[in-house]
C-alpha positions as CSV (number, residue, x, y, z in Angstrom):
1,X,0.0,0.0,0.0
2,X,1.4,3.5,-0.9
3,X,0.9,6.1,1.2
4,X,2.0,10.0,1.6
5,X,2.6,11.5,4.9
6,X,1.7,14.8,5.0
7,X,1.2,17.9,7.8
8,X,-0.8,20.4,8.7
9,X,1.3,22.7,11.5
10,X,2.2,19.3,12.7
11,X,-0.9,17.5,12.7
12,X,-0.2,15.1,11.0
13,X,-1.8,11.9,8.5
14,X,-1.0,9.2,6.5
15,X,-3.0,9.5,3.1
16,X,-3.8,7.1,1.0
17,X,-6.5,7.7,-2.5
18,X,-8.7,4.6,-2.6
19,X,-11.4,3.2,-1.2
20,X,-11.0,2.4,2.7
21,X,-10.2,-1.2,3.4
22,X,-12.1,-3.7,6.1
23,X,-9.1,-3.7,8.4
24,X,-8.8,0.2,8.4
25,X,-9.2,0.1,12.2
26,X,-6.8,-2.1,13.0
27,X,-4.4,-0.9,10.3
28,X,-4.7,2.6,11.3
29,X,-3.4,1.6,14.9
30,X,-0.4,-0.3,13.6
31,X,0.5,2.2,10.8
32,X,0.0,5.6,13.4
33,X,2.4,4.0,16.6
34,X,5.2,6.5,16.2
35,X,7.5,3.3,17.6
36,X,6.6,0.5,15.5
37,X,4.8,2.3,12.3
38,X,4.9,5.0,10.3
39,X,3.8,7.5,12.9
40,X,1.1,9.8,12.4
41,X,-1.9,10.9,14.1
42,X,-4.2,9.0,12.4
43,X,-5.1,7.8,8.3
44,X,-7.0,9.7,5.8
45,X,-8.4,7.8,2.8
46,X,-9.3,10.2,-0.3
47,X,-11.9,8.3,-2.8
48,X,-13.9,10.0,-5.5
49,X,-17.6,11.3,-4.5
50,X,-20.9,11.1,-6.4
51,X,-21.7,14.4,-4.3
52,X,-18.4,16.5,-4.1
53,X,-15.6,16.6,-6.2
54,X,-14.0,14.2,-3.5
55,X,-14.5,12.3,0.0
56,X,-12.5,12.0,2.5
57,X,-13.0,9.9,5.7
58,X,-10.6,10.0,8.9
59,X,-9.5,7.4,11.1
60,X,-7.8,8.5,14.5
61,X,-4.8,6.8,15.8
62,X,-7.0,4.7,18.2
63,X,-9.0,3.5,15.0
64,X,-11.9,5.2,15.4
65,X,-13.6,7.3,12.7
66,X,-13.8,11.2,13.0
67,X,-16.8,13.8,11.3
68,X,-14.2,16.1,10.2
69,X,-10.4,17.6,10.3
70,X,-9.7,21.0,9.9
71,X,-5.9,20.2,9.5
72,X,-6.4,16.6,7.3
73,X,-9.1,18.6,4.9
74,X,-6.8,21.0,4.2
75,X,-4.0,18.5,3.5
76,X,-6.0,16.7,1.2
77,X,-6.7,19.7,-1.1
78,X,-3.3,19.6,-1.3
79,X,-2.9,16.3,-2.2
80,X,-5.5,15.9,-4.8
81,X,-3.9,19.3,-6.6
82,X,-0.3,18.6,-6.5
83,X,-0.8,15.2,-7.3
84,X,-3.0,16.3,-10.6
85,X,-5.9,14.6,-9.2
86,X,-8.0,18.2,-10.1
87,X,-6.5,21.3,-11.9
88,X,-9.0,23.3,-9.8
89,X,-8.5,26.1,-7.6
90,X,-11.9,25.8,-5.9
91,X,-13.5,22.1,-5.1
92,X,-15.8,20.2,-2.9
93,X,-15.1,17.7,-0.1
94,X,-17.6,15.3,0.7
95,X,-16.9,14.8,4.8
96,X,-19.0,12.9,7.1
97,X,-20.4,16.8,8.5
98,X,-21.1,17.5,5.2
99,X,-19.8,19.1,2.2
100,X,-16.8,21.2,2.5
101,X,-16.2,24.3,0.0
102,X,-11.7,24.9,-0.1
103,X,-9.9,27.4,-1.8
104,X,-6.5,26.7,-2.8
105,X,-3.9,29.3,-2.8
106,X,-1.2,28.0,-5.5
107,X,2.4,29.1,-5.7
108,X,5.1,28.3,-8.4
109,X,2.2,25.2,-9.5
110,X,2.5,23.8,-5.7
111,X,-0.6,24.4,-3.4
112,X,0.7,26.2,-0.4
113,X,-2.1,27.8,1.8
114,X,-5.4,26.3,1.9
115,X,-8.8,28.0,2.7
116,X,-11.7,26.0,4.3
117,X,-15.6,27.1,4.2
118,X,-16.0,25.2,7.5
119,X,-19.8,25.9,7.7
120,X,-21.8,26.9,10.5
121,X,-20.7,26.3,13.7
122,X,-22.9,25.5,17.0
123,X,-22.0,26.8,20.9
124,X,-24.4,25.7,23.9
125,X,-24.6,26.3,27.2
126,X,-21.7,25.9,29.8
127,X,-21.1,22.7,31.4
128,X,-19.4,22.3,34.8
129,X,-17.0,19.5,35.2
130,X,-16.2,17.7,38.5
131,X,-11.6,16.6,37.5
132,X,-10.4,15.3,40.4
133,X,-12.0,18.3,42.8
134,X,-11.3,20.8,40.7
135,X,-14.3,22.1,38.4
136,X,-13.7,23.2,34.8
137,X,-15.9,25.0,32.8
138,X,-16.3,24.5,29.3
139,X,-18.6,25.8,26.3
140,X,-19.6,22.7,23.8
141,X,-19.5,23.9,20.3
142,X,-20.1,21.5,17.3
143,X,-17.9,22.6,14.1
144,X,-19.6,18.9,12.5
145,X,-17.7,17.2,15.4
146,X,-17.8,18.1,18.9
147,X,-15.5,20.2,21.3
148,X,-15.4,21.8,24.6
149,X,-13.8,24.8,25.1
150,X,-12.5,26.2,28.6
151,X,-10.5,29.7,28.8
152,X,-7.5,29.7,31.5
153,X,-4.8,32.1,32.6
154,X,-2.0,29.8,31.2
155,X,-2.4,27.2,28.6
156,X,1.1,26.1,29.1
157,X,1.1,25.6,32.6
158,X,-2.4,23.2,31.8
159,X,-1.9,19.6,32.5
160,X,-3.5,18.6,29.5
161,X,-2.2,15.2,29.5
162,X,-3.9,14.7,32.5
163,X,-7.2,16.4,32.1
164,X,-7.8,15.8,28.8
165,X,-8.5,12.2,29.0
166,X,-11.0,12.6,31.5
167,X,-13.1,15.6,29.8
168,X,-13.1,13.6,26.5
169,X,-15.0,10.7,28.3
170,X,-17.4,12.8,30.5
171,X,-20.5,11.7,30.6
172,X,-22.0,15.0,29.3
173,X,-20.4,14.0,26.1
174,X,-21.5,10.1,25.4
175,X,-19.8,9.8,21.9
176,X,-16.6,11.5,23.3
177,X,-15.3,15.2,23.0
178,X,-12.5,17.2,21.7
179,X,-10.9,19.3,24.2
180,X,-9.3,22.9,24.1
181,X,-7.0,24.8,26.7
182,X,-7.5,28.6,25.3
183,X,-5.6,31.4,26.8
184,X,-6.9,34.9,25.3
185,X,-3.9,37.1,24.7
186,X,-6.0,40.2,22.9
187,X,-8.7,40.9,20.9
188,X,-7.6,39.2,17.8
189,X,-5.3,36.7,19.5
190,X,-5.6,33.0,21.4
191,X,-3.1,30.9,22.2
192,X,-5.1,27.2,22.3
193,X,-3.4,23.8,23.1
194,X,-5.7,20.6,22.7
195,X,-6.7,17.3,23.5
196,X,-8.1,15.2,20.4
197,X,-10.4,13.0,21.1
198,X,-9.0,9.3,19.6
199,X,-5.5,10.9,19.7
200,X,-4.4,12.3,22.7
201,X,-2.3,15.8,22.5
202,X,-1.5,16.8,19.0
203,X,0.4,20.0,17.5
204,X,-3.3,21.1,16.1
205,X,-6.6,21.1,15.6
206,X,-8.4,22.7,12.9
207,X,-11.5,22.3,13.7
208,X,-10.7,23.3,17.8
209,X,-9.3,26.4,16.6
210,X,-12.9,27.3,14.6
211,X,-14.3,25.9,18.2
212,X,-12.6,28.4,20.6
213,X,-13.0,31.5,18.3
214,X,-17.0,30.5,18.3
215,X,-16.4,30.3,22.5
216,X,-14.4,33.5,22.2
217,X,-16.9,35.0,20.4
218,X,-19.6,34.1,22.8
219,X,-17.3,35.6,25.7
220,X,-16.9,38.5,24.3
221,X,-13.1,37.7,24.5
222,X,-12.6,38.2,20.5
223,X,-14.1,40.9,17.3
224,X,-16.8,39.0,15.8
225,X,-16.6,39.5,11.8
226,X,-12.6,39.6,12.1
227,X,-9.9,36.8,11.4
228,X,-8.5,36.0,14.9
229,X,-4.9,34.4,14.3
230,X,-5.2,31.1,17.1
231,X,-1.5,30.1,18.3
232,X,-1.0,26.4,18.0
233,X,1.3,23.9,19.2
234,X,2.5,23.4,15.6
235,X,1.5,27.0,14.4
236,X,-0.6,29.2,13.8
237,X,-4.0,29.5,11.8
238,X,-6.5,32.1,11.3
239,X,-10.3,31.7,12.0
240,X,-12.7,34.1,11.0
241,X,-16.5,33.8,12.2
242,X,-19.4,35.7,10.4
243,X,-22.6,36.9,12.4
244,X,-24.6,33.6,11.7
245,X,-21.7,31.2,12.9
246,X,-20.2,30.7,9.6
247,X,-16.4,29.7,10.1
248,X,-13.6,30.3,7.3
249,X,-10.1,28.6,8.2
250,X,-7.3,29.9,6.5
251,X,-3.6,28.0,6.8
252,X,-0.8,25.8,5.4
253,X,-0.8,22.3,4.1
254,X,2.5,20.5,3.6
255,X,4.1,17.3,2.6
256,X,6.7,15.0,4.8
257,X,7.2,12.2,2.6
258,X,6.1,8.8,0.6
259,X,6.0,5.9,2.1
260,X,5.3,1.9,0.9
261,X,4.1,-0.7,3.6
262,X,2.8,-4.5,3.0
């Protein structure tokens, strides 16, 4: 099986373009150990669509399947470009949240920023969670798969490996939850580190970084109609959220390298 590696400020996938095979759980387990495999944050599989101009589907490094991925989506416009798949600038990705709309920005024939229509995005109310004694508020927001946002004075001094595991499996959230740490630096800055849910830490989180503008918004923290550039682990990328909830990412998508396995 051929395979590209490829990043998105460090998140980072194994791609393949076919159709996703009946092991794909167990596979994407063995292939994503950054020990004994390839090591990646999970698989994407890239397939044509009888909706879209392409599908993509997402399997974490646990083996479970994800809705979306701001990161991966942006990779794989990438992908499908450079790899003369399309000779579009504009195209349509048929997700498991729906259809997303990218733009790709192309430099010297080479894709090199990638701009996502994310669609509208979702906050509730505030949930209080009991970690350990200490309570944790967090805002849900959906952005086609589900995250919950808290704001703290430090999101490096967070022990993220420790509560993210636990707020992921809360019971508030039966199918699971992404999880972000957001420190607000100004108006049109956060610094945001994150739990994933089926991976553990990673460098980034597309979709998290929609998720805690939306909660920014709602705060009052951030400028509503503006891009807000979110600091990542791996990067940074810039959000922009319109008055009905409708999210535009904007950020890079990059290669690592091709890899063969049996």
């Amino acid at each position: 099986m051929h395979f590209t590696k490829m990043h998105g400020l460090g998140n980072d996938y194994l791609y393949v373009y076919g159709e996703v095979p009946e092991n794909i759980e167990e596979l994407s387990v063995k292939l994503s150990d950054r020990h004994f495999g390839a090591g990646s944050d999970g698989m994407i599989y890239i397939s044509p669509s009888s909706v879209a101009d392409f599908k993509m589907r997402i399997f974490n490094s646990d083996g479970s399947e994800a809705k979306m991925c701001g990161n991966g989506i942006r990779c794989v416009g990438k992908y499908v470009y450079d790899k003369g798949l399309t000779d579009k600038k504009e195209i349509t990705v048929e997700t498991l949240s729906g259809i997303k709309k990218l733009f790709l920005s192309v430099v010297y024939g080479k894709v090199n920023s990638v701009s996502v229509d994310m669609g509208k995005a979702e906050s509730y109310d505030k949930k209080i969670i009991d970690v350990n004694g200490r309570k944790i508020t967090v805002i849900p927001v959906s952005v086609g798969n589900p995250h919950a946002v808290t704001f703290v004075e430090n999101a490096e001094a967070e022990p993220i490996f420790e509560l993210g595991p636990i707020i992921e499996k809360d019971k508030n959230f039966k199918d699971g939850v992404n999880v972000e740490f957001v420190q607000v630096i100004d108006k049109n800055t956060l610094r945001m580190r994150v739990w994933e849910r089926g991976s553990g830490v990673t460098l980034a989180c597309g979709t998290g970084a929609c998720a805690c503008v939306v909660a920014a918004i709602k705060e009052k923290y951030v400028n509503e109609k503006e891009f807000v550039t979110v600091k990542l682990d791996g990067g940074n990328l810039k959000i922009k959220v319109d008055e009905k909830g409708f999210v535009t990412m904007e950020g890079p998508a990059k290669f690592v390298y091709e890899g063969e396995t049996l």
